[in-house]
PyMOL commands that place a pseudoatom at each C-alpha (Angstrom):
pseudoatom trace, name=CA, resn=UNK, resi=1, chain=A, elem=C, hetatm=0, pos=[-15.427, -28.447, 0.300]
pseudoatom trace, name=CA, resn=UNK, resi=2, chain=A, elem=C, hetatm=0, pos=[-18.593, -26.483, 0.605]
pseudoatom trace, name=CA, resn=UNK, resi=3, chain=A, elem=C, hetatm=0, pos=[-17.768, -25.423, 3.715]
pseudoatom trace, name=CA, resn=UNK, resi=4, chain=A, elem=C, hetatm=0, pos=[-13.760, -23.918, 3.180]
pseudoatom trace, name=CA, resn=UNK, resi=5, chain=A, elem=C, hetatm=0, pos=[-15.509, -22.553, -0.100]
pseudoatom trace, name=CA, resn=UNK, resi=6, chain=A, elem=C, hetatm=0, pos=[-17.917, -20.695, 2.411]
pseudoatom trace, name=CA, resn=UNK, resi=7, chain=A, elem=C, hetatm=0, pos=[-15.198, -19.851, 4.527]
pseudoatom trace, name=CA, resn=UNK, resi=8, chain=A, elem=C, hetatm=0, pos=[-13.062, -18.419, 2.049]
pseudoatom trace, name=CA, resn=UNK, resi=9, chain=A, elem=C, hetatm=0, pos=[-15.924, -16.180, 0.679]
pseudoatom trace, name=CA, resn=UNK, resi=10, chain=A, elem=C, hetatm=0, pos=[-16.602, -15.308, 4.682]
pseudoatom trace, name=CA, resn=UNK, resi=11, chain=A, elem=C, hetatm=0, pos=[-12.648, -14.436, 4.473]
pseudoatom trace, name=CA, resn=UNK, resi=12, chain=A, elem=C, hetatm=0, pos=[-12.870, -12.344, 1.139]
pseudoatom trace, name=CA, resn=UNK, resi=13, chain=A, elem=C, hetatm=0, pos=[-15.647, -10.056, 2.303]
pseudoatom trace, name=CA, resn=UNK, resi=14, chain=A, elem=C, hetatm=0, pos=[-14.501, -8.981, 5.572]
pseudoatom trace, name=CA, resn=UNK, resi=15, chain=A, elem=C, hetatm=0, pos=[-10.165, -8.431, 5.068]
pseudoatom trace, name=CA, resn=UNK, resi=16, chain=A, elem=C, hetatm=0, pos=[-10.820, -6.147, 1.965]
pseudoatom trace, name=CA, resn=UNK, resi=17, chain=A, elem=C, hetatm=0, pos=[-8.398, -7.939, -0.344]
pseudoatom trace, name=CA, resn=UNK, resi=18, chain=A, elem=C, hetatm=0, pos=[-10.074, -7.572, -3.670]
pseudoatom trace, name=CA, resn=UNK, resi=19, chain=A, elem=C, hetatm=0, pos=[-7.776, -6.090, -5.882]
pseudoatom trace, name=CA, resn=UNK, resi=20, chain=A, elem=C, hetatm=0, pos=[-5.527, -8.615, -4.978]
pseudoatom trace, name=CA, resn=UNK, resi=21, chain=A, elem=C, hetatm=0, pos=[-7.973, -11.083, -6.193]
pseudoatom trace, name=CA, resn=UNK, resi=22, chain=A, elem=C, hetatm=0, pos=[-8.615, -8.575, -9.295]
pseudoatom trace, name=CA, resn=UNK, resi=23, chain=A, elem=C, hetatm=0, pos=[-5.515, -8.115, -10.295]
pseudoatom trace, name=CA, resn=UNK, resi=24, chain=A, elem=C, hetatm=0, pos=[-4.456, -11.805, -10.103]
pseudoatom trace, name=CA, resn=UNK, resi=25, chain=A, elem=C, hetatm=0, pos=[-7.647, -13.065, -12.409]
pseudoatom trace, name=CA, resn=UNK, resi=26, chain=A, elem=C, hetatm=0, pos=[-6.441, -9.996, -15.185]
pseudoatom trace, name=CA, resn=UNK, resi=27, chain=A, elem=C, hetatm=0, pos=[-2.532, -11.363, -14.341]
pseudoatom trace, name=CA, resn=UNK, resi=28, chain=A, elem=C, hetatm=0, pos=[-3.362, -14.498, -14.538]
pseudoatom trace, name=CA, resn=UNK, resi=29, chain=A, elem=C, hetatm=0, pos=[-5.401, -14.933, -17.688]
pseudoatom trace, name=CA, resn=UNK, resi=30, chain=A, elem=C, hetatm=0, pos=[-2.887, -12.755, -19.234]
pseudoatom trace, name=CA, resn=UNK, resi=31, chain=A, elem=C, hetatm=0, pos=[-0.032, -14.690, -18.152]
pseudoatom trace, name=CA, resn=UNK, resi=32, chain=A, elem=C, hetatm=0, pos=[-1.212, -18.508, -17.805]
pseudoatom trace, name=CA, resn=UNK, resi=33, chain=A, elem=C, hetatm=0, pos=[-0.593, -17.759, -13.858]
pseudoatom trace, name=CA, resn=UNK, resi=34, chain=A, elem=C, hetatm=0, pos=[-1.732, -20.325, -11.547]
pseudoatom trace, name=CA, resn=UNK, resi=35, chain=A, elem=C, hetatm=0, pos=[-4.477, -18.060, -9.334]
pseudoatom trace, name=CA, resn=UNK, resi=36, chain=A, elem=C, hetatm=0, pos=[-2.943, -18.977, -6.318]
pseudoatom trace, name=CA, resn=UNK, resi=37, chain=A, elem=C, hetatm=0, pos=[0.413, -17.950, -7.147]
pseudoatom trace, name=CA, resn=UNK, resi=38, chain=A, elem=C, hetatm=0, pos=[-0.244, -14.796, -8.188]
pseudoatom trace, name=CA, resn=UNK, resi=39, chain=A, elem=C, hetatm=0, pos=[-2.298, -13.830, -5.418]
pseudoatom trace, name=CA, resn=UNK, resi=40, chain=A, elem=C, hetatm=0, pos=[0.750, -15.318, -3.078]
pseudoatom trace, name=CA, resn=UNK, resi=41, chain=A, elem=C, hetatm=0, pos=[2.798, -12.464, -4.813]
pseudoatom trace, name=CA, resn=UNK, resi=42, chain=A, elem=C, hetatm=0, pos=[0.669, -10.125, -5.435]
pseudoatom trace, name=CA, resn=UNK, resi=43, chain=A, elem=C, hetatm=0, pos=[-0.463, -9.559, -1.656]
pseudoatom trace, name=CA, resn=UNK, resi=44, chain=A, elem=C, hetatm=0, pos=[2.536, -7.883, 0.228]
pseudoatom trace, name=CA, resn=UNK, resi=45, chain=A, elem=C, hetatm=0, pos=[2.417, -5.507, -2.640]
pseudoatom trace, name=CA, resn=UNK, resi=46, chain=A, elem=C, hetatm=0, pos=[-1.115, -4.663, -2.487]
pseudoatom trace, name=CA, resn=UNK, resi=47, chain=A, elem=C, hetatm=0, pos=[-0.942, -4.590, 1.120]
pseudoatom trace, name=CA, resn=UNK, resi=48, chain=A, elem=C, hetatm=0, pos=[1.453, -1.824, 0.968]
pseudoatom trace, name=CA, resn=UNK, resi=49, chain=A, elem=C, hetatm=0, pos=[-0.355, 0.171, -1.753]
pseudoatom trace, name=CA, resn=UNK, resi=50, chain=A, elem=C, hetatm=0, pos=[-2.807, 0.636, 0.097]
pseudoatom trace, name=CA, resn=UNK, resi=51, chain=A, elem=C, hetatm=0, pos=[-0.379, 2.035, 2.972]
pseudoatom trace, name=CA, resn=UNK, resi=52, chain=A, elem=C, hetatm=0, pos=[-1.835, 3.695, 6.416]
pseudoatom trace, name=CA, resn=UNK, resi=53, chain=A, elem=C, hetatm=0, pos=[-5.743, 2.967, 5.754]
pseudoatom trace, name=CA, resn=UNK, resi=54, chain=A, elem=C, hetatm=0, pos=[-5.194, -0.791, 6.365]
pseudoatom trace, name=CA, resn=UNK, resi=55, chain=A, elem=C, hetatm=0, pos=[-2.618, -0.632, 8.826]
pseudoatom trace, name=CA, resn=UNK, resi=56, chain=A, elem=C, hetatm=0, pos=[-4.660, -1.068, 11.768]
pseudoatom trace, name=CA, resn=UNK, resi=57, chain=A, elem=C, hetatm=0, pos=[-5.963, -4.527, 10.677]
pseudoatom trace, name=CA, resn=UNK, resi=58, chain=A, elem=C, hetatm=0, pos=[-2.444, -5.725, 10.246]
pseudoatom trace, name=CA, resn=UNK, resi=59, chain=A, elem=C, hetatm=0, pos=[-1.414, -4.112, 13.501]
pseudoatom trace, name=CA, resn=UNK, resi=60, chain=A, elem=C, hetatm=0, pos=[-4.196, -6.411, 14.972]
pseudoatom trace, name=CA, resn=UNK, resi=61, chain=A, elem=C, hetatm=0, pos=[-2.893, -9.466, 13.222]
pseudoatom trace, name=CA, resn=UNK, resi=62, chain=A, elem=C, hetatm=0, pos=[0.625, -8.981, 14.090]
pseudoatom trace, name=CA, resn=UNK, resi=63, chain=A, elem=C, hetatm=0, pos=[-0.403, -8.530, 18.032]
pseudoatom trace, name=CA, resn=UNK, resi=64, chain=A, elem=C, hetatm=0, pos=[-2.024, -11.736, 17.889]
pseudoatom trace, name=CA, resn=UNK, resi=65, chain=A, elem=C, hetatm=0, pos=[0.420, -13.395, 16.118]
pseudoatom trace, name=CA, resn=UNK, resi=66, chain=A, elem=C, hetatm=0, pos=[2.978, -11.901, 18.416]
pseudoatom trace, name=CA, resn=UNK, resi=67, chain=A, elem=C, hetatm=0, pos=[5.554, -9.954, 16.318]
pseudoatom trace, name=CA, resn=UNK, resi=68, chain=A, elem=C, hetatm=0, pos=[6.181, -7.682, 18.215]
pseudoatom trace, name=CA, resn=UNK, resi=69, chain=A, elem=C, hetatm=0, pos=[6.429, -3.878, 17.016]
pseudoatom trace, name=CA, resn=UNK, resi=70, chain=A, elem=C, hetatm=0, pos=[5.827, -0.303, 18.961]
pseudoatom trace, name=CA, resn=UNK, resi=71, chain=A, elem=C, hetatm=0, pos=[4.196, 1.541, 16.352]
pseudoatom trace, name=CA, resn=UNK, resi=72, chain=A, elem=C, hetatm=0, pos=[0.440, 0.571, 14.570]
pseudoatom trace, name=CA, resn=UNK, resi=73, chain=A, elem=C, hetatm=0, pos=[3.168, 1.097, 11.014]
pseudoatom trace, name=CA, resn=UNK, resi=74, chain=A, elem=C, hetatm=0, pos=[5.716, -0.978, 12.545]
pseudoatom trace, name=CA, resn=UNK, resi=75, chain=A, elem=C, hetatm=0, pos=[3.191, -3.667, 13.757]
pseudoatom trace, name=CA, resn=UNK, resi=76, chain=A, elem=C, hetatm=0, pos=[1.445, -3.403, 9.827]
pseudoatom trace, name=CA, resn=UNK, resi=77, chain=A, elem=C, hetatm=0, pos=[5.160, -3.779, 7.871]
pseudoatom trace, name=CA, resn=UNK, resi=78, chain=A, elem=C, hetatm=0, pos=[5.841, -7.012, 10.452]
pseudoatom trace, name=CA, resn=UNK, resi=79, chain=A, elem=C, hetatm=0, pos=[2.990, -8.422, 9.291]
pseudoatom trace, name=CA, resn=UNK, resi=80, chain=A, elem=C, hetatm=0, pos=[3.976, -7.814, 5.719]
pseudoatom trace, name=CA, resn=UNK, resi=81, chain=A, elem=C, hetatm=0, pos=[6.977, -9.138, 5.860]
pseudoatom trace, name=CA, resn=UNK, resi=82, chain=A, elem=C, hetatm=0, pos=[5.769, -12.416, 7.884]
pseudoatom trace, name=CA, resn=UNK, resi=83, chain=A, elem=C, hetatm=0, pos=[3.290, -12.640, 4.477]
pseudoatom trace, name=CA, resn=UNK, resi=84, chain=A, elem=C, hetatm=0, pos=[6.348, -12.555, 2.731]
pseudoatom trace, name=CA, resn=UNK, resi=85, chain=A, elem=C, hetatm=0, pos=[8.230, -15.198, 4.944]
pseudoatom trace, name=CA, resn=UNK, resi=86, chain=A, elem=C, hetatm=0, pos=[5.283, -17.541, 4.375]
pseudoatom trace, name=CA, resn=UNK, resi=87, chain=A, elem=C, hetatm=0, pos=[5.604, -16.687, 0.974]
pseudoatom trace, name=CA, resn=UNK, resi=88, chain=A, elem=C, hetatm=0, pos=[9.210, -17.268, 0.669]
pseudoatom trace, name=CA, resn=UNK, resi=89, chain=A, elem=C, hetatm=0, pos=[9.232, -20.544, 2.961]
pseudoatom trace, name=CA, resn=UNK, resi=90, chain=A, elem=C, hetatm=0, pos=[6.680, -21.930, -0.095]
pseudoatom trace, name=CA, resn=UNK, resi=91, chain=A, elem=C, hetatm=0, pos=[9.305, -21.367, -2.693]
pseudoatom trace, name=CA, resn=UNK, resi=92, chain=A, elem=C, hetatm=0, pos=[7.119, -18.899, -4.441]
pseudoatom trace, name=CA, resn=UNK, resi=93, chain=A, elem=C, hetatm=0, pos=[9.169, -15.964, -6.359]
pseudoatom trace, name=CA, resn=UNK, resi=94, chain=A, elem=C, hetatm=0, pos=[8.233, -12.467, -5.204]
pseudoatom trace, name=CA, resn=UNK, resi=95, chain=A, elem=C, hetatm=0, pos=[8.135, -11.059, -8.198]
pseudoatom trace, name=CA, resn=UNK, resi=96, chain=A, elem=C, hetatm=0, pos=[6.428, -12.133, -11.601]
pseudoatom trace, name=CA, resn=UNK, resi=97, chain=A, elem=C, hetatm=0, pos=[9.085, -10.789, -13.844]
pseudoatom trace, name=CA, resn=UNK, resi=98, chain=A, elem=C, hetatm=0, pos=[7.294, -11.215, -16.999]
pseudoatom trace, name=CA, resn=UNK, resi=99, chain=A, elem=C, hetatm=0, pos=[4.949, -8.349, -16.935]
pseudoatom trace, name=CA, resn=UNK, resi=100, chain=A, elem=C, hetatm=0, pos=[5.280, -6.086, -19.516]
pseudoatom trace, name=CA, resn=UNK, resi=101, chain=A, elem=C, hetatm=0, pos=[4.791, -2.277, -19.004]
pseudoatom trace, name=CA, resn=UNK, resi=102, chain=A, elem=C, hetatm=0, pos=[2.278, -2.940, -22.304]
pseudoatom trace, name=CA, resn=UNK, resi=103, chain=A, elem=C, hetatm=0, pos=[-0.081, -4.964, -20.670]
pseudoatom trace, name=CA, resn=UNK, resi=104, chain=A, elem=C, hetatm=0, pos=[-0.377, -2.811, -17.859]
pseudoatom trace, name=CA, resn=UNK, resi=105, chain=A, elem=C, hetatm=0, pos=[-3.046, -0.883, -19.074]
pseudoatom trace, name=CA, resn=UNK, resi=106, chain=A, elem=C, hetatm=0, pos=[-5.235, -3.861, -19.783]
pseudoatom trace, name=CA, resn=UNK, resi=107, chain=A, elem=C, hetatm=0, pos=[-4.283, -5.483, -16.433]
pseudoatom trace, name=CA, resn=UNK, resi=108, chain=A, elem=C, hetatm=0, pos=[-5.509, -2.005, -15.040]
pseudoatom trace, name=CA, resn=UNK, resi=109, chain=A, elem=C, hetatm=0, pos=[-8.898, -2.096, -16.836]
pseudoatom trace, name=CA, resn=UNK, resi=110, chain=A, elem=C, hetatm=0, pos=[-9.832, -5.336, -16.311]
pseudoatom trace, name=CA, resn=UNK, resi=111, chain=A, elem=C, hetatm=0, pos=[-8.932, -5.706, -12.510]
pseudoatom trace, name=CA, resn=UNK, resi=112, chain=A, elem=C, hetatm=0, pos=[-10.502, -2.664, -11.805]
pseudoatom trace, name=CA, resn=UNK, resi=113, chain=A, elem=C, hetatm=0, pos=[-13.906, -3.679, -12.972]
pseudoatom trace, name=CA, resn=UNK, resi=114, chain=A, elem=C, hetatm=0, pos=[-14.096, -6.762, -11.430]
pseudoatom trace, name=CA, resn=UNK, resi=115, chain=A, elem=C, hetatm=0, pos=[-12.613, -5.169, -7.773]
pseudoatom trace, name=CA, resn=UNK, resi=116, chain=A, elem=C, hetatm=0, pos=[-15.376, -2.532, -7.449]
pseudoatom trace, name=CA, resn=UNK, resi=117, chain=A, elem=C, hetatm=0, pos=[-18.026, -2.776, -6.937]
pseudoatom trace, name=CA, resn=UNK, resi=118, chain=A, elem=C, hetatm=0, pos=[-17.660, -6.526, -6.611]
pseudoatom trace, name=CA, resn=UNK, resi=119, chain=A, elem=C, hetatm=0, pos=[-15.373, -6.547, -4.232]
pseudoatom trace, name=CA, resn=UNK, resi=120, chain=A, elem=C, hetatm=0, pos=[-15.114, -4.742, -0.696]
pseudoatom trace, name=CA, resn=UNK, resi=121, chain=A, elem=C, hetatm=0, pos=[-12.032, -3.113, -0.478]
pseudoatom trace, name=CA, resn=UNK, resi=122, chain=A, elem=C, hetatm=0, pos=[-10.356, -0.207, 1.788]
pseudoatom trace, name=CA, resn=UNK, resi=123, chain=A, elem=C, hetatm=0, pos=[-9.856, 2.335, -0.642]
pseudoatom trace, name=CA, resn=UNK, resi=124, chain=A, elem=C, hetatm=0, pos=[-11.447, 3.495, -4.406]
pseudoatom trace, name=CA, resn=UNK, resi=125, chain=A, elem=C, hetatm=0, pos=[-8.067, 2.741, -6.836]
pseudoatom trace, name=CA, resn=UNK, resi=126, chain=A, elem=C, hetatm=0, pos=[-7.828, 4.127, -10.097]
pseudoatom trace, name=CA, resn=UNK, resi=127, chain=A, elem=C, hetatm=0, pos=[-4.936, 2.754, -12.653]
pseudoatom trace, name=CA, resn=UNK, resi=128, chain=A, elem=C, hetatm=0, pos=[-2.156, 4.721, -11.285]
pseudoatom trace, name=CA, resn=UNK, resi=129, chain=A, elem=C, hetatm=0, pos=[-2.568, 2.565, -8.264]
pseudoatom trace, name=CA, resn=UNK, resi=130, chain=A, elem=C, hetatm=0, pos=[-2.376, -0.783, -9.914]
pseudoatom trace, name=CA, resn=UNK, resi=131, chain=A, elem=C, hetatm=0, pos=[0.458, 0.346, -11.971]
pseudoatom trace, name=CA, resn=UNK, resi=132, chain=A, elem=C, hetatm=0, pos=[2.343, 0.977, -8.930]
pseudoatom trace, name=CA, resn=UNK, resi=133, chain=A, elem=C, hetatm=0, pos=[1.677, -2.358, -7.532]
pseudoatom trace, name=CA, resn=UNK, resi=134, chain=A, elem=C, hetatm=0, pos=[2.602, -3.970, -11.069]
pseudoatom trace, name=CA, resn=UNK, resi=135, chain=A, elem=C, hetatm=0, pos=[6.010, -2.350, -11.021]
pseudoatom trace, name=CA, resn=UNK, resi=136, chain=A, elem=C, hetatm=0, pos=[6.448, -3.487, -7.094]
pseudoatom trace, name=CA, resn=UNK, resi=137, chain=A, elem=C, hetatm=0, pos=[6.183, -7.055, -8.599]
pseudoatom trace, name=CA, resn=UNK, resi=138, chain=A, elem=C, hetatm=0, pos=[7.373, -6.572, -11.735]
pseudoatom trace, name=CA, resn=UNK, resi=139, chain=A, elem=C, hetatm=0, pos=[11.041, -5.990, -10.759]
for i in range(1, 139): cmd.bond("trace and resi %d" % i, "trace and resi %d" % (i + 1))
show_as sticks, trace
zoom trace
């Protein structure tokens, strides 16, 4: 256990996907939603937030995973969706219709100082940015 528990840190520092992990502890303890879950729906979304400055990583990932793609964008939104089919193949919803437009503001503040500086992460967000990926999950 030790060891996946180092691994998963290892995992969290170098693929930049801390306000995921931000915005699922603020969903989550507002919400009584299991971590996990709201990290499993909470990624594709964040993923494309954060649009062309990531897209290069995925394009890498979706090369080795071989699915296919001509374009470094086309290669990124593969990988998304293959996120989502893993997602989907899991039975977990892709959206956590619950959130209220009310609690965004709280979700905002409260992911954003845990993600930075605690987390490593592609791109400085402000709240605009989380709200957008709380209405991508929200409907």
């Amino acid at each position: 256990m030790l060891h996946a528990s180092y691994l998963a840190g290892f995992a969290f520092t170098n693929n930049f996907v801390g306000y995921v992990h931000a915005i699922a502890h603020a969903v989550g303890a507002l919400y009584h939603i299991p971590h996990g879950r709201a990290n499993a729906v909470l990624l594709p979304a964040v993923l494309r937030e954060y649009g062309s400055c990531i897209a290069p990583k995925l394009a890498v990932l979706a090369d080795a995973l071989s699915l296919g793609g001509d374009t470094v964008s086309e290669k990124a939104e593969r990988m998304i969706a293959a996120i989502e089919a893993m997602r989907d193949s899991f039975d977990i919803p892709s959206t956590l219709p619950h959130l209220s437009p009310n609690d965004y503001t709280e979700i905002a503040r409260r992911a954003l100082k845990e993600a930075n500086p605690t987390y490593p992460v592609p791109q400085i967000w402000d709240s605009e940015k989380i709200f957008s990926v709380l209405r991508r999950v929200q409907s």
